[in-house]
N, CA, C and O atoms as a MOPAC input file, in Angstrom:
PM7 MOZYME 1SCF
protein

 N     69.42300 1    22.29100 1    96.54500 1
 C     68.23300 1    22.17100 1    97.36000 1
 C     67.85300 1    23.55400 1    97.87500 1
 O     68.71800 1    24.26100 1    98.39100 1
 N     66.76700 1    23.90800 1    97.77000 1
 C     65.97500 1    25.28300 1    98.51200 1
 C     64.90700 1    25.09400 1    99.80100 1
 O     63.94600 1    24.32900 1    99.87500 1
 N     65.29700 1    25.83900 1   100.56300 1
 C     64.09800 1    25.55400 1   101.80600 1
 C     62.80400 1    26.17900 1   101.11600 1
 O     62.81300 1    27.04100 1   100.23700 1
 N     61.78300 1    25.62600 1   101.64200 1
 C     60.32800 1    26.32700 1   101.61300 1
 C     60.13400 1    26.05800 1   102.67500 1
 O     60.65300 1    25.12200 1   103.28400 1
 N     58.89100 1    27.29000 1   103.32700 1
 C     58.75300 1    26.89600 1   104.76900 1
 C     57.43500 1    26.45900 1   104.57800 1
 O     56.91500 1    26.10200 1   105.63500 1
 N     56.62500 1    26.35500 1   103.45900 1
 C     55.68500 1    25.35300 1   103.39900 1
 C     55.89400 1    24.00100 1   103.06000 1
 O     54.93700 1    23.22600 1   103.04300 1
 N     57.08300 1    23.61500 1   102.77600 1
 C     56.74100 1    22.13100 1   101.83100 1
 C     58.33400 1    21.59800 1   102.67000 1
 O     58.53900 1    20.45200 1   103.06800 1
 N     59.04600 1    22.44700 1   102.75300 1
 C     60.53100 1    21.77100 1   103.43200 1
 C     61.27900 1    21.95100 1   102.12000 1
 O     60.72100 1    22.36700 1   101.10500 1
 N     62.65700 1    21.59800 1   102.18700 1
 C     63.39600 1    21.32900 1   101.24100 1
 C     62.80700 1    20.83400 1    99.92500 1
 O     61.86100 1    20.04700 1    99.95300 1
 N     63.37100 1    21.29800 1    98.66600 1
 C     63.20100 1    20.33700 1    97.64900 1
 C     63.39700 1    21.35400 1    96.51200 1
 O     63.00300 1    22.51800 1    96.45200 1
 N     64.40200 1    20.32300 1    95.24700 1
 C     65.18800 1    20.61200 1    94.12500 1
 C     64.62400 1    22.34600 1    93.85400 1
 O     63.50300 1    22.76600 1    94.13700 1
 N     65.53100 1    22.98200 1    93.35900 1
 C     65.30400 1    23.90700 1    92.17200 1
 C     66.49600 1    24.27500 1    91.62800 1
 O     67.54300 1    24.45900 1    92.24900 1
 N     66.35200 1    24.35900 1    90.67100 1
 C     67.38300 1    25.01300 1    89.35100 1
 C     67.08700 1    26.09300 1    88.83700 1
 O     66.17200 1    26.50800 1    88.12600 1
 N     68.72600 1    26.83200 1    89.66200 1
 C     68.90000 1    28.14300 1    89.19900 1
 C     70.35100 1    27.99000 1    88.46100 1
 O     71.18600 1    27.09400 1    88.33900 1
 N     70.17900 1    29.54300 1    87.97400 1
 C     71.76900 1    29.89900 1    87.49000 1
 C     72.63300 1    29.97500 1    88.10600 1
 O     72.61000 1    30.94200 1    88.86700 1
 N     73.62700 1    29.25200 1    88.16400 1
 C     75.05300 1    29.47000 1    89.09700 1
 C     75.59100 1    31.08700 1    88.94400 1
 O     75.82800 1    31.40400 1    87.77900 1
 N     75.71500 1    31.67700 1    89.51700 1
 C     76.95900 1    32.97600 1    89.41700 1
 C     77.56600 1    33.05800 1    88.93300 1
 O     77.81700 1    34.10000 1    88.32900 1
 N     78.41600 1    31.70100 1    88.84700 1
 C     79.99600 1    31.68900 1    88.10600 1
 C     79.64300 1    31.70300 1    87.07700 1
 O     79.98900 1    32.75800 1    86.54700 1
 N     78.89300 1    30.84000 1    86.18100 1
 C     78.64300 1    31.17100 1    84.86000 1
 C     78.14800 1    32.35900 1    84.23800 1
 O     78.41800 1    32.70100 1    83.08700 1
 N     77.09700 1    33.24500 1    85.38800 1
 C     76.82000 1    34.21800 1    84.78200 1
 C     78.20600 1    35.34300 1    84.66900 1
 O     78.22300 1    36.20000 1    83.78700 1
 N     79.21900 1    35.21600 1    85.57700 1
 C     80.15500 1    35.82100 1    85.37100 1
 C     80.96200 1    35.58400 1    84.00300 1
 O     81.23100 1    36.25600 1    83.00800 1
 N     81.11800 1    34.76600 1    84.29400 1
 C     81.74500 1    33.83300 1    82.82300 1
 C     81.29800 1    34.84300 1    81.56500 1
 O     81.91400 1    35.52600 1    80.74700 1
 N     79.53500 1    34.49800 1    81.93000 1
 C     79.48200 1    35.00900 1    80.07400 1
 C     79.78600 1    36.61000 1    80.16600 1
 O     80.16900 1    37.16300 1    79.13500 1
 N     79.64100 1    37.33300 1    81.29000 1
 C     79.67100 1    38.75800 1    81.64700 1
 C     81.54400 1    39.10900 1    80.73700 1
 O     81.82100 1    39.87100 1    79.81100 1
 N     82.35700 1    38.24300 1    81.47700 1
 C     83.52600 1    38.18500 1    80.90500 1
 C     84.04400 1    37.81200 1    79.34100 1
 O     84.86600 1    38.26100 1    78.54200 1
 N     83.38700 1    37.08100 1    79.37900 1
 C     83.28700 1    36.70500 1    76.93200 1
 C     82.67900 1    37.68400 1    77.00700 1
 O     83.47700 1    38.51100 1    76.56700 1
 N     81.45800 1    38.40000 1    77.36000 1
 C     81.53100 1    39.76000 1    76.43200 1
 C     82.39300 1    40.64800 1    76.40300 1
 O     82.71800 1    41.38700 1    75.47300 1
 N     82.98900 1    40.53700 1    78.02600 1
 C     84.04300 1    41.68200 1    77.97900 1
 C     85.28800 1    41.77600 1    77.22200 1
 O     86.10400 1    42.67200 1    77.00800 1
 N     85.11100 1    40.06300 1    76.75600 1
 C     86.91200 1    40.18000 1    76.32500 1
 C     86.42600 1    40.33800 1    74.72900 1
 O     87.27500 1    40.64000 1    73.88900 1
 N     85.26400 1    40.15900 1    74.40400 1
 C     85.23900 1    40.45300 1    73.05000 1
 C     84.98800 1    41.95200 1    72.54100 1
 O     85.05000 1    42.33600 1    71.37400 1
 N     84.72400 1    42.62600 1    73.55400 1
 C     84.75400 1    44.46400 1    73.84600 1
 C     85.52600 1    44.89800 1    74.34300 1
 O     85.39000 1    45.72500 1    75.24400 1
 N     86.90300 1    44.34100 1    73.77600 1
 C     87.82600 1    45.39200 1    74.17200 1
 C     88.20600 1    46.53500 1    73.24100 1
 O     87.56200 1    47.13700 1    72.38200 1
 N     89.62700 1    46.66000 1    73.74300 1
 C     90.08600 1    48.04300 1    73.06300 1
 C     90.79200 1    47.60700 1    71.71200 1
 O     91.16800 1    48.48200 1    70.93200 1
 N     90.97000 1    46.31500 1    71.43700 1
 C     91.49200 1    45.57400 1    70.15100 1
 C     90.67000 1    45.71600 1    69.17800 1
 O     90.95800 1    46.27000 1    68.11800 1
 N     89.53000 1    45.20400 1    69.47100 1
 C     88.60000 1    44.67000 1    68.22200 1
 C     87.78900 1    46.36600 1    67.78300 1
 O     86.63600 1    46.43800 1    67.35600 1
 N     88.71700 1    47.61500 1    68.01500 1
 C     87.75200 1    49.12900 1    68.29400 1
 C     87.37100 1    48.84000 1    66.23500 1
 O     86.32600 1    49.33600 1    65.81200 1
 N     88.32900 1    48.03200 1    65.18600 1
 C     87.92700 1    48.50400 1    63.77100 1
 C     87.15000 1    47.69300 1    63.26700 1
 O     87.00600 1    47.70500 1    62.04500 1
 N     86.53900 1    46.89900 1    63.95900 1
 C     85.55700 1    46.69200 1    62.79700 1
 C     84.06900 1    47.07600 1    62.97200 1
 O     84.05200 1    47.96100 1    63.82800 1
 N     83.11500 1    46.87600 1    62.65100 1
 C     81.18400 1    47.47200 1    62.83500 1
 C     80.75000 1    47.17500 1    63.73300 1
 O     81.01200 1    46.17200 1    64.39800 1
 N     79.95800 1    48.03400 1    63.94400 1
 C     79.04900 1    47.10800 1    64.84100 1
 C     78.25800 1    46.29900 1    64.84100 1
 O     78.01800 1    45.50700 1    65.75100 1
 N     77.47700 1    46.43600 1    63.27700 1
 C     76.80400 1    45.04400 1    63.03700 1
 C     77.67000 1    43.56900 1    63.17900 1
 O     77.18100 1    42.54500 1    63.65700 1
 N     79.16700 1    43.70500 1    62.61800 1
 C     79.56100 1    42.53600 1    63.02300 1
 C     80.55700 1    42.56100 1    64.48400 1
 O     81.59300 1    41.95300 1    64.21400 1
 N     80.57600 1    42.99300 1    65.73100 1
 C     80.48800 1    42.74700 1    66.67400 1
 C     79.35000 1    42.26500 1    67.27300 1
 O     79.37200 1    41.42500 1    68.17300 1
 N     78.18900 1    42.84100 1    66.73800 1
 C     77.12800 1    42.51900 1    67.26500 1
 C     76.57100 1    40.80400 1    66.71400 1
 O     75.72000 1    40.17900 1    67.34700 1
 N     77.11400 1    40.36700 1    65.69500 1
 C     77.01200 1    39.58300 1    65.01600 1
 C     77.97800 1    38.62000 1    65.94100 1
 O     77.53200 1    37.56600 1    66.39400 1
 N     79.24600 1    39.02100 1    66.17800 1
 C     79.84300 1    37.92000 1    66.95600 1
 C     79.35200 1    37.81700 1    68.27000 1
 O     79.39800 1    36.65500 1    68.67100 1
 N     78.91800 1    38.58800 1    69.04800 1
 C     78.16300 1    38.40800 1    70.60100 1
 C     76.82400 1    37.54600 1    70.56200 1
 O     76.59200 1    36.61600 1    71.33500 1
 N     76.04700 1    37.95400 1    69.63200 1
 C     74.60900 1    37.05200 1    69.54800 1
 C     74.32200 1    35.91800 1    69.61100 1
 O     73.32400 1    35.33400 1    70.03300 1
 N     75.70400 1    35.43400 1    68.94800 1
 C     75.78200 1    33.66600 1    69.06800 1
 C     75.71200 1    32.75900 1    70.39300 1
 O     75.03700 1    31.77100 1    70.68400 1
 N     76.70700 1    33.51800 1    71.09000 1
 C     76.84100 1    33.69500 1    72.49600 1
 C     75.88400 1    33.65700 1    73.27000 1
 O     75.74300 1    32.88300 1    74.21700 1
 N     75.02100 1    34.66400 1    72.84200 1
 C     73.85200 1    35.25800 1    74.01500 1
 C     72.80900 1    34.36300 1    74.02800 1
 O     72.35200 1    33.83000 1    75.03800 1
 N     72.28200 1    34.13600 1    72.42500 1
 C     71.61400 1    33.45400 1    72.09100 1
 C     71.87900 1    31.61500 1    72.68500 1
 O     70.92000 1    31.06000 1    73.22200 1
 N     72.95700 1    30.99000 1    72.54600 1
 C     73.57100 1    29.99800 1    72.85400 1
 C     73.16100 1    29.42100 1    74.54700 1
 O     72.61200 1    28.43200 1    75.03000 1
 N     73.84700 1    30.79700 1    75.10000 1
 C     73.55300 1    30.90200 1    76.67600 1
 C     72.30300 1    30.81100 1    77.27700 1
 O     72.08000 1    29.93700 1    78.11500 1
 N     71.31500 1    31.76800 1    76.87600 1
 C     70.06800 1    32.10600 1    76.96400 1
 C     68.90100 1    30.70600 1    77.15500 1
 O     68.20500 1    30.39600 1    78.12100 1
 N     69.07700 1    29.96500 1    75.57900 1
 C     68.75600 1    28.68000 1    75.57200 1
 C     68.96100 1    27.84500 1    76.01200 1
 O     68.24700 1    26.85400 1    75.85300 1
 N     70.20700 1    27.84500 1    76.89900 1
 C     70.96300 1    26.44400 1    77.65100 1
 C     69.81000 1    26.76400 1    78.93900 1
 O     68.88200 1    25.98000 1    79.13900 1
 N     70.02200 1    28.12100 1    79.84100 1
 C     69.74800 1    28.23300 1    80.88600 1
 C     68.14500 1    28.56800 1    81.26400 1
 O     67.66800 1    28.71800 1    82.38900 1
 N     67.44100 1    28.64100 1    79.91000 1
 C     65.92000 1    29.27900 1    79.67500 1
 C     64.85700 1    28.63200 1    80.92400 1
 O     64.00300 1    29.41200 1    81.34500 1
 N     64.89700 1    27.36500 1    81.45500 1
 C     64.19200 1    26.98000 1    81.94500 1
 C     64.09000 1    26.98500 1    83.73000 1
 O     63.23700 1    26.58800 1    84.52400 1
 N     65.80800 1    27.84000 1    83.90800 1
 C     65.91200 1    27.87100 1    85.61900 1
 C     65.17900 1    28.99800 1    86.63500 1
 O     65.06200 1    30.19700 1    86.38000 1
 N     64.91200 1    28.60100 1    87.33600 1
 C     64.51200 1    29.18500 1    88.21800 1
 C     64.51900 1    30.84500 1    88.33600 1
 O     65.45700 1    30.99200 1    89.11900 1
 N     63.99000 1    32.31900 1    88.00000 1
 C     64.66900 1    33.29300 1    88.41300 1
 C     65.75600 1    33.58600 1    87.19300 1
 O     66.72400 1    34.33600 1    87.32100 1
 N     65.46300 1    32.95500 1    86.14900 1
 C     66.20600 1    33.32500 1    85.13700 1
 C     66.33500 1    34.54400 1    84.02100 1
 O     67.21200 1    34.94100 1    83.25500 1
 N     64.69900 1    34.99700 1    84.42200 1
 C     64.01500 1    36.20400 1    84.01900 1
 C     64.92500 1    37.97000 1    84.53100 1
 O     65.20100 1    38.97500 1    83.87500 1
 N     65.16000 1    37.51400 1    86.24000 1
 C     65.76500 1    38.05000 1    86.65500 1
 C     67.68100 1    38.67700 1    86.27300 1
 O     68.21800 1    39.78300 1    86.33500 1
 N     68.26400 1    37.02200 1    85.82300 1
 C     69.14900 1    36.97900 1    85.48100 1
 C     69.00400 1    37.74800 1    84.37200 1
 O     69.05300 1    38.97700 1    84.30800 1
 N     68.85700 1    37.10800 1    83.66500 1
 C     68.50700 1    37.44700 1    81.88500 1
 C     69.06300 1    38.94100 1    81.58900 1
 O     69.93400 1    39.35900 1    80.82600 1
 N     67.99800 1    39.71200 1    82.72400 1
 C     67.64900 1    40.96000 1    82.83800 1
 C     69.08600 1    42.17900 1    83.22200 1
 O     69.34400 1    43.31500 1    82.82200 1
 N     69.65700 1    41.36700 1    84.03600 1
 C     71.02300 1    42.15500 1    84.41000 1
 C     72.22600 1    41.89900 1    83.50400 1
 O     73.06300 1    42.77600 1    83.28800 1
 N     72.28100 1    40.81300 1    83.04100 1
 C     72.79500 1    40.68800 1    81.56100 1
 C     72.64900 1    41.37000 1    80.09100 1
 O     73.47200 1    41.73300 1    79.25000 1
 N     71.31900 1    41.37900 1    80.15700 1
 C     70.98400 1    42.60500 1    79.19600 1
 C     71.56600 1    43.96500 1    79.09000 1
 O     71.95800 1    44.45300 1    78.03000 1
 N     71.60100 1    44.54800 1    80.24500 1
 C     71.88700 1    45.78600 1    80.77400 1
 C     73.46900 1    45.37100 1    80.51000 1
 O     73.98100 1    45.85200 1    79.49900 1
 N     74.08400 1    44.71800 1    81.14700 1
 C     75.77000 1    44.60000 1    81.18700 1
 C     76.29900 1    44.67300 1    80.10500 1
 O     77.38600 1    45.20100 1    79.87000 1
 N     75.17900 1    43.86100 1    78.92500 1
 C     75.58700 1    43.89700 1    77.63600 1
 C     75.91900 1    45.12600 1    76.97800 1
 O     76.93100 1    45.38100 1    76.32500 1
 N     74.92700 1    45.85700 1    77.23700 1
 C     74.19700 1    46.95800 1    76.07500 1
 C     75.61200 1    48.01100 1    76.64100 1
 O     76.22300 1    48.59300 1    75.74500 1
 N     76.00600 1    48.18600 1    77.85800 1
 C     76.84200 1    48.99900 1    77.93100 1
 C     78.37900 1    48.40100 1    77.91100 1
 O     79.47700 1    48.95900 1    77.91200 1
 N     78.10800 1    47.48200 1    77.89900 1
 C     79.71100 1    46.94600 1    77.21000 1
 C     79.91800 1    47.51900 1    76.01200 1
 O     81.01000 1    47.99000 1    75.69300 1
 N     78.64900 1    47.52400 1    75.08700 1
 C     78.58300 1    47.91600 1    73.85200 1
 C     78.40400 1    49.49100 1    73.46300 1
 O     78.44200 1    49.85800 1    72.28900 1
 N     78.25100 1    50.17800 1    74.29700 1
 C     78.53100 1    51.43200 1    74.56100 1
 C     79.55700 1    52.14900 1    74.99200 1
 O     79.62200 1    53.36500 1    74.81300 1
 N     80.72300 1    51.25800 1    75.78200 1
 C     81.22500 1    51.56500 1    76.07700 1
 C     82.22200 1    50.96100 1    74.52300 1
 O     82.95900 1    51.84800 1    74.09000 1
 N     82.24100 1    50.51000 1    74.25700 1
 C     83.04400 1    49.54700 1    72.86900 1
 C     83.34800 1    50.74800 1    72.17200 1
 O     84.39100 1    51.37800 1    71.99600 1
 N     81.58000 1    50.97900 1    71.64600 1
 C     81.73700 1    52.24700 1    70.60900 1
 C     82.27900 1    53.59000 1    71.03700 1
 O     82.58100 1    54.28000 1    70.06300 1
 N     82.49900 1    54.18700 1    72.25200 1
 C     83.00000 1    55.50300 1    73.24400 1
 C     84.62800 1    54.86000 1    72.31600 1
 O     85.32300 1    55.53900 1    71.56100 1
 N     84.76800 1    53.95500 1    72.55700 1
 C     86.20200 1    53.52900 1    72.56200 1
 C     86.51800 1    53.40700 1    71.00000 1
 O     87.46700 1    54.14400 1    70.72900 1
 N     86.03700 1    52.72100 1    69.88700 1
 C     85.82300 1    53.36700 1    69.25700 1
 C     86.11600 1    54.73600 1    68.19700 1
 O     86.95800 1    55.01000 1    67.34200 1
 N     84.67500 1    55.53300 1    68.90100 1
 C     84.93900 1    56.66100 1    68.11400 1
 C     85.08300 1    57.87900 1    69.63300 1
 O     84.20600 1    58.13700 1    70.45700 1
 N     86.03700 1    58.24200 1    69.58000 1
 C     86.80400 1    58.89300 1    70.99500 1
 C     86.18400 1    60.16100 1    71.14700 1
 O     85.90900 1    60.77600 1    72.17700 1
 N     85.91900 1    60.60000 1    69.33700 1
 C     86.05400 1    62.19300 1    69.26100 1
 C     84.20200 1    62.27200 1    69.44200 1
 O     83.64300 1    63.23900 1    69.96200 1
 N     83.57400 1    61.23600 1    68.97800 1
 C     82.08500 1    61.52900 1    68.44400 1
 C     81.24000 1    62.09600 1    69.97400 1
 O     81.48600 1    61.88500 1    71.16200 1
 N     80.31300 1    62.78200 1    69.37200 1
 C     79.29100 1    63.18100 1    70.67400 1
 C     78.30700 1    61.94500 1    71.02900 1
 O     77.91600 1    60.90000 1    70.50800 1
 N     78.13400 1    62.71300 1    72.27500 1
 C     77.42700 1    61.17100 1    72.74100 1
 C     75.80600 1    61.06400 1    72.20100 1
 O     75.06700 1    60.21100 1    72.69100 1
 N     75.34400 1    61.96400 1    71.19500 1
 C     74.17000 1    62.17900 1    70.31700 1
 C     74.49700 1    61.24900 1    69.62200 1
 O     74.01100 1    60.17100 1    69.96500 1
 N     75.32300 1    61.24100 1    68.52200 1
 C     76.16500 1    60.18800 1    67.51400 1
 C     76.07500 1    58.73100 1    68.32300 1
 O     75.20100 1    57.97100 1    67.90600 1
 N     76.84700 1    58.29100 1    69.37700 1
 C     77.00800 1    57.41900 1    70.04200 1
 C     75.34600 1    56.61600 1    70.09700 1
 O     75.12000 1    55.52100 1    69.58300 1
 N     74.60300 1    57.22200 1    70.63300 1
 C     73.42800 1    56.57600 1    71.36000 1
 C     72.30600 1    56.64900 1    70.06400 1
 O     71.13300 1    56.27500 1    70.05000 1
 N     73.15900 1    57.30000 1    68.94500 1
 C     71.87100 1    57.25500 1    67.52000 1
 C     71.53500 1    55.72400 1    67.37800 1
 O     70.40000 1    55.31500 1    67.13300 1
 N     72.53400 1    54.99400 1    67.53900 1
 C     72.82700 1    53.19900 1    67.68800 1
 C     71.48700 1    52.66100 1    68.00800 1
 O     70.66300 1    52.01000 1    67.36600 1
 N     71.53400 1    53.15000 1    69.22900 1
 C     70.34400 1    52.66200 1    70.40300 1
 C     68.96300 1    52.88300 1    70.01100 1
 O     68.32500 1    53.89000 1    70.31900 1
 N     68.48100 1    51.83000 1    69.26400 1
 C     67.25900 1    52.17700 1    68.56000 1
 C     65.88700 1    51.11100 1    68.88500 1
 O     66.14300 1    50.02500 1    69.40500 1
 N     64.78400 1    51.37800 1    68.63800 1
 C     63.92100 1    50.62400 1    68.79100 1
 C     63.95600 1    48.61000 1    68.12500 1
 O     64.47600 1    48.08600 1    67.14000 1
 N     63.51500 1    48.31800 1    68.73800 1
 C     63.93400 1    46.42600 1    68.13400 1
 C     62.83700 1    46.35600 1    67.52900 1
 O     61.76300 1    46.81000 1    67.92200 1
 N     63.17500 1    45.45300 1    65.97300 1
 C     62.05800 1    45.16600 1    65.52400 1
 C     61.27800 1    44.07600 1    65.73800 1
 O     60.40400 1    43.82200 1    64.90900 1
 N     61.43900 1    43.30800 1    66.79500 1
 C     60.57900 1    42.14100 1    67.38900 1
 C     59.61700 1    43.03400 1    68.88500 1
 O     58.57300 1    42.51800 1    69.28400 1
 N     60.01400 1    44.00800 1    69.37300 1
 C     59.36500 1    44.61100 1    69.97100 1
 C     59.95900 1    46.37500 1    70.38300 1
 O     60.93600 1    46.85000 1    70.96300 1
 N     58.84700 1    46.86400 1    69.76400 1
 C     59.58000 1    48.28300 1    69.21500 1
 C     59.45200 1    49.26500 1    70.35000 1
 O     59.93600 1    50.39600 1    70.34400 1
 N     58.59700 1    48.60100 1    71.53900 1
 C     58.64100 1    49.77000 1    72.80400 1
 C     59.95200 1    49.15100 1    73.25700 1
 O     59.94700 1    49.31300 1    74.47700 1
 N     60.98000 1    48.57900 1    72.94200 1
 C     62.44300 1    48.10800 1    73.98900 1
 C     63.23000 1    48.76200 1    72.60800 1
 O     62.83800 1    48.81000 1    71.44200 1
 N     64.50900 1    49.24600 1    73.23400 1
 C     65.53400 1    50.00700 1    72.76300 1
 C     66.28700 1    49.14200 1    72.51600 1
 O     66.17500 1    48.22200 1    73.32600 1
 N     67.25700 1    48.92800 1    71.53500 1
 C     68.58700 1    47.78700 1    71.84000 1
 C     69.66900 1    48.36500 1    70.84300 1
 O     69.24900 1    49.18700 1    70.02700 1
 N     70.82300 1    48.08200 1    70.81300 1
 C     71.78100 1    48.11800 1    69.96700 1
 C     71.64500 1    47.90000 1    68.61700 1
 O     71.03100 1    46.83300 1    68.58700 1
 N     71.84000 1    48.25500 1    67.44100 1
 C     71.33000 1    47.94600 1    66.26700 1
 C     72.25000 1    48.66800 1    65.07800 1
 O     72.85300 1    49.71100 1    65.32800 1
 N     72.30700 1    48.11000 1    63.92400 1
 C     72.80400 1    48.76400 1    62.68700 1
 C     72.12800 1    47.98200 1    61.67000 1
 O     72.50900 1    46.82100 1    61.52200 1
 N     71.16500 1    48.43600 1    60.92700 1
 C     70.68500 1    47.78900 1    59.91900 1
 C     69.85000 1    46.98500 1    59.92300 1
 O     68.72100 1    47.41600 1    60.15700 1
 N     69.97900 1    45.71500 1    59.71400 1
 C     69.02200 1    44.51000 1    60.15300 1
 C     69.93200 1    43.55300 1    61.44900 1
 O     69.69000 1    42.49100 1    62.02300 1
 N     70.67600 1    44.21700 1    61.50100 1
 C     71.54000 1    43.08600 1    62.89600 1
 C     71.40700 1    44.06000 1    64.03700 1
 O     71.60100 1    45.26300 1    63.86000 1
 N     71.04400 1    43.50300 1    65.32400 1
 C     70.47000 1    44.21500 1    66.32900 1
 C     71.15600 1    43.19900 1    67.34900 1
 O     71.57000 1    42.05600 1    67.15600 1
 N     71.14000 1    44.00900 1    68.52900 1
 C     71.53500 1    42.82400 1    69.95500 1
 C     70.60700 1    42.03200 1    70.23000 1
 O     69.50900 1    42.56100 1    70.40400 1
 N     70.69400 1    40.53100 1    70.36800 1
 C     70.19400 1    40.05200 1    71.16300 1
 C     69.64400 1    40.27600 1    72.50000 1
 O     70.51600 1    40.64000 1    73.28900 1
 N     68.25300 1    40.15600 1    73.09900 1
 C     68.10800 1    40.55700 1    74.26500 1
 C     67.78600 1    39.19400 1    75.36400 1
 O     66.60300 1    38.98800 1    75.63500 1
 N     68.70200 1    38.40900 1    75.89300 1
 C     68.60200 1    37.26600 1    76.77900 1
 C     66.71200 1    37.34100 1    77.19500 1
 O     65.96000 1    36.37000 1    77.10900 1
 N     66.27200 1    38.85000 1    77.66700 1
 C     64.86700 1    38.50400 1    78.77900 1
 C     63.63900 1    38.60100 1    77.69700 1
 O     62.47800 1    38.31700 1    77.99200 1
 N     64.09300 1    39.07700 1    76.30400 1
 C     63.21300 1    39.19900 1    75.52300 1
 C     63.05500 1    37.56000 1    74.41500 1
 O     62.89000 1    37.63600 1    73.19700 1
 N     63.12600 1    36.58200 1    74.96600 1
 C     63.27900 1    35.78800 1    74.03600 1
 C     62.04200 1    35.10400 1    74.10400 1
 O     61.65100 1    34.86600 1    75.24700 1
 N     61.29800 1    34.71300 1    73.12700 1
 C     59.63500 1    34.23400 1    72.76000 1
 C     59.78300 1    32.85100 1    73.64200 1
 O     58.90700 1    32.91800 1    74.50400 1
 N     60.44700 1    31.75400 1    73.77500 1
 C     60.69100 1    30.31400 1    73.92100 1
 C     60.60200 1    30.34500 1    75.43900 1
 O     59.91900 1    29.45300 1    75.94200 1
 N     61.31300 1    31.43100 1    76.44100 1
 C     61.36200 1    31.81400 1    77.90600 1
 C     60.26200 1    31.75300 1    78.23300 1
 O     59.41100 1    32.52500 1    77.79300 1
 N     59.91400 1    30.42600 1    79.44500 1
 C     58.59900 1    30.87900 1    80.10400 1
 C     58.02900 1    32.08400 1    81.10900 1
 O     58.57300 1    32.65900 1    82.05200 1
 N     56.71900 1    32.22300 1    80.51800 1
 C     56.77100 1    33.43500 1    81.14600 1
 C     57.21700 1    33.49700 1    82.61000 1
 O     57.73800 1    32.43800 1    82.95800 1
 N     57.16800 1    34.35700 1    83.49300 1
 C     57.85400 1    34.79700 1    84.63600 1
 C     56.16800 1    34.27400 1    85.72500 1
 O     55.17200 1    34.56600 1    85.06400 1
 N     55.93300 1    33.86200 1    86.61100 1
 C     54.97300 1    33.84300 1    87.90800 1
 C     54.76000 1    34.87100 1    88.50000 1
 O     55.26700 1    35.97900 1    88.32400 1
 N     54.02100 1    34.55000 1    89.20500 1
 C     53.55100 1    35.74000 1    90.59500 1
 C     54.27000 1    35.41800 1    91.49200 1
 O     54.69500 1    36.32100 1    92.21300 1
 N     54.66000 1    34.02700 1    91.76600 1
 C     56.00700 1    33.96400 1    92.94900 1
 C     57.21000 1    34.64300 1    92.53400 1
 O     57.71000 1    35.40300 1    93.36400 1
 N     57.54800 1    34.56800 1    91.86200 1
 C     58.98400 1    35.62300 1    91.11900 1
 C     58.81700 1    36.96400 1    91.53200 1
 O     59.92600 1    37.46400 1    91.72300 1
 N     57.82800 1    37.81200 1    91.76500 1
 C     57.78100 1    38.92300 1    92.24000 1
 C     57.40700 1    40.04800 1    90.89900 1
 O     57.63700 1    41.24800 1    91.04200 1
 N     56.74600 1    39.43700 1    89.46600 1
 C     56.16400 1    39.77300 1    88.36600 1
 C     54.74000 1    39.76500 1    88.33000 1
 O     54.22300 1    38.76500 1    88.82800 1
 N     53.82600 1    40.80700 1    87.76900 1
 C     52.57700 1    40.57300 1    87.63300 1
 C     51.97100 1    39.96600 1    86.29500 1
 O     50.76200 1    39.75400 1    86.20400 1

């Protein structure tokens, strides 16, 4: 239940915390220091399922735009930090060559090798758009 001080109490559905921690943590445990040999297309390949999975369960809550959004970010440097780990010796020019334009929308940067790219939770077509109550224009 949420107060409004126009209307009083009444339902909304948001994202719990815990879950967003949750998925914060499956990425982390799938970016560790174990999995440093194989690609990144297929790390990136095993996280997407995930993201994608998550994304769709929770697409319709409240402020999810918001969420979405700090997840994104948590991601991308999990995955930066993956590859540091990785390749120990490489410059961080090498490192961030990764970080390339998306081909569903080419002004946003994302993780990428080839045709497999990160998922981006706030960039997904199906997400309604965001309101003017949300604090978006």
């Amino acid at each position: 239940m949420h107060w409004d001080r126009r209307y009083g109490y009444g339902p909304r559905v948001e994202i719990p915390k815990t879950k967003a921690a949750d998925l914060r943590w499956k990425v982390k445990a799938r970016t560790g220091t174990s999995s440093a040999r194989c690609s990144l297309a297929s790390k990136l390949q095993e996280l997407n399922p995930i993201l994608r999975g998550w994304a769709n369960y929770y697409r319709h809550c409240a402020y999810a735009g918001r969420v979405f959004t700090s997840l994104d970010w948590y991601t991308g440097m999990r995955v930066e930090r993956w590859l540091r780990k990785k390749r120990p010796k490489a410059r961080s020019r090498d490192i961030w060559a990764a970080y390339q334009p998306s081909s569903r929308r080419p002004t946003r940067r994302l993780w990428r090798e080839g045709l497999v790219e990160q998922h981006m939770l706030a960039l997904d077509p199906r997400m309604p758009l965001p309101s003017r109550k949300d604090g978006y224009a």
